[in-house]
N, C-alpha and C positions, 0 to 999 in steps of 0.2 A: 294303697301305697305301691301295691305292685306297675302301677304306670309310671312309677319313679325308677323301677328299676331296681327296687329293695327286695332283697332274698331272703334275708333274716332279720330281727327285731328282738331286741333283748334288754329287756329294763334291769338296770344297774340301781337302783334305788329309788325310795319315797321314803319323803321325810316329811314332818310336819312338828309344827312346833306351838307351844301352848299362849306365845307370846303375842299369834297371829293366828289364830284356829282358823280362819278362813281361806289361806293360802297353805300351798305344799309345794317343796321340791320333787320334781325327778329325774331321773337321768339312763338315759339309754344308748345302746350301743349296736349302729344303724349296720350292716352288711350290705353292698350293691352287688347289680351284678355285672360288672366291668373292674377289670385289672389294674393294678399301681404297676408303675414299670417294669418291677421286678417280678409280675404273673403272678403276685397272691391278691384275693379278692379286695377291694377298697373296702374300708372301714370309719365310721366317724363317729365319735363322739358327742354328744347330744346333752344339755341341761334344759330344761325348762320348769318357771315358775306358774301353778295354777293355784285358780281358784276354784273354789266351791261353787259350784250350779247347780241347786234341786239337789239332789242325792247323789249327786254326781261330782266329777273335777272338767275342768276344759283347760288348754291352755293362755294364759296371759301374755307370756312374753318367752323368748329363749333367755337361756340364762348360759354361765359356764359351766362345765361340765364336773362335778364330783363325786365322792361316794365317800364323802366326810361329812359327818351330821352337822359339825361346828361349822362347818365351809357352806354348808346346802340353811343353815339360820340366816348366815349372814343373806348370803342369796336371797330370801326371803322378807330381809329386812330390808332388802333393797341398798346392803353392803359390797363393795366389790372383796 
């Protein structure tokens, strides 16, 4: 990620739900390294839904951004 120009990385949440045990929400919060007009570093927001791989999670799709477990089901359920 650093050839993107991301300085920091900070996951805001994982959520998973019993309804779907194969998918997860999560959500993170990107840092670049280039300025918003006003000279403070750019920031973006980030959701995405994955699924299960092996022992692991991959991404599926971006999703909207939350850090609300009812908001990151619906996400999951494939709810807006």
């Amino acid at each position: 990620m650093k050839n993107q120009g991301i300085t920091d990385l900070k996951m805001d949440s994982f959520f998973t739900t019993p309804d779907v045990p194969s998918k997860a929400y999560a959500s993170a919060m990107v840092t670049y390294n280039f300025a918003t007009s006003d000279g403070r570093p750019q920031k973006e927001y980030l959701g995405f839904i994955l699924v299960r791989e092996g022992s692991g999670w991959r991404i599926e799709r971006p999703a909207g951004y939350t850090k609300d477990q009812q908001q990151a089901a619906k996400f999951i359920a494939g709810l807006k």
